[in-house]
C-alpha positions, 0 to 999 in steps of 0.5 A: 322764401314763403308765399302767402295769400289772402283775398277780399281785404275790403279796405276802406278807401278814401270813401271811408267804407266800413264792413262791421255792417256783415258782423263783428267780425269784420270790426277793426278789419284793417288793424287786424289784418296788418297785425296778423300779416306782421305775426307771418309774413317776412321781408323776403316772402311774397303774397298774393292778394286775391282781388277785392282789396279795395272799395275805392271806386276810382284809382285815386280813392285807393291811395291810403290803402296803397299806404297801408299796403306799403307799411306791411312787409314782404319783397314782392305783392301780387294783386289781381283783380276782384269783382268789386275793385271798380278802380281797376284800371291800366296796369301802368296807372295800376303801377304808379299809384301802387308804388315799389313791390306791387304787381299786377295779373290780369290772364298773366304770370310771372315768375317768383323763383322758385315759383310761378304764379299765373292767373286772372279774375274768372267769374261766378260759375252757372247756378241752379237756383238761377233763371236761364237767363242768368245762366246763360249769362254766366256761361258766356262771362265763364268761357271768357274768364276760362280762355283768360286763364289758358292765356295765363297758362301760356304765358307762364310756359314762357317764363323760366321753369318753376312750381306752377300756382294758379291763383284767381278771385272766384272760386274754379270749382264748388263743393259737390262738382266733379268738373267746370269750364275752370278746371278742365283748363286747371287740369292741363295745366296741373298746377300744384295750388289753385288758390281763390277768395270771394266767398264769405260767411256761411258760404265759405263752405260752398268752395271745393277745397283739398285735393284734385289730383296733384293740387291743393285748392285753397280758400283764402278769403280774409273772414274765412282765415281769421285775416291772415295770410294764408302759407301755399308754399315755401322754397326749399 
């Protein structure tokens, strides 16, 4: 069993929103990722989706992208939250609307044999090209964010043992930081990935990627990996 991931899918929704509008590459998104899904992800594998998977703005509006989720293969989808999946709701409505092999993390985890994933939403880290109001803002939502992700942590430690992935929307940690309110709860918990999405074009360069201690942090937001699932690790 292999376990991929991709984030920031934008898929249209029943509002019928485009993204050629950032670029060219964003023409035909939808197609592109579903061809390139099919070209490495098995029947039996799982993916994470790491958030904005869907520009719908009520749970109804996501029907068609449910659909199109639906016809891709892969055993078991796991989906968090992104700061522009406004149809995010209650995990039971989430469930029905998504239909069979959809899961949902919110400051939780759950256990893939031989894997276990945990992980939430987190949010946009303090910047200094940012007021002090702004900041100050941020670091609240940020200390909210980090005590979600200790939350997924715990719950993880009451699963049956496993090869520990964190996964989230934002990115923990920038290119240039040596520490965030992020990693320090990712440096307990020492997790072997620490896979996140929500940056695009020019700032893909921004995230810290590679090695912090035994972790590997991984980018994999759909524009920055050419719309295709991403491999963090496989079953022996």
């Amino acid at each position: 069993m292999k376990l991929w991931a991709l984030g920031d899918l934008h898929l249209p929704s029943r509002r019928n929103k485009p993204m050629d509008v950032f670029g060219a590459t964003w023409d035909r998104h939808p197609e592109k990722l579903a061809a390139r899904w099919r070209e490495r992800v098995g029947p039996e594998d799982a993916v994470l989706i790491l958030g904005d998977f869907s520009w719908a703005m009520r749970l109804h509006e996501a029907e068609p992208d449910f659909q199109w989720l639906a016809a891709l293969p892969a055993a078991r989808k796991i989906m968090l939250e992104g700061n522009h999946d406004y149809w995010w709701t209650s995990r039971a409505k989430m469930v029905r609307a998504a239909g069979p092999g959809v899961e949902f993390l919110h400051a939780s985890a759950l256990s893939i044999p031989p894997f276990v994933i945990a992980g939430t939403r987190l949010w946009e880290l303090p910047d200094p090209d940012k007021t002090a109001e702004e900041n100050a803002e941020r670091e609240r939502l940020c200390s909210r964010e980090a005590a979600r992700l200790e939350k997924a942590f715990r719950a993880a430690a009451a699963l049956p043992p496993g090869r520990l992935i964190a996964v989230m929307h934002f990115p923990p940690l920038f290119a240039g930081q040596e520490r965030t309110v992020f990693t320090d709860v990712l440096d307990r918990a020492d997790p072997e990935a620490v896979v996140f999405a929500h940056l695009h074009g020019e700032f893909h360069a921004l995230a810290f990627q590679g090695r912090r201690g035994r972790a590997r942090y991984v980018l994999a937001s759909a524009d920055a990996v050419d719309f295709a699932p991403v491999l963090i690790a496989e079953s022996p």
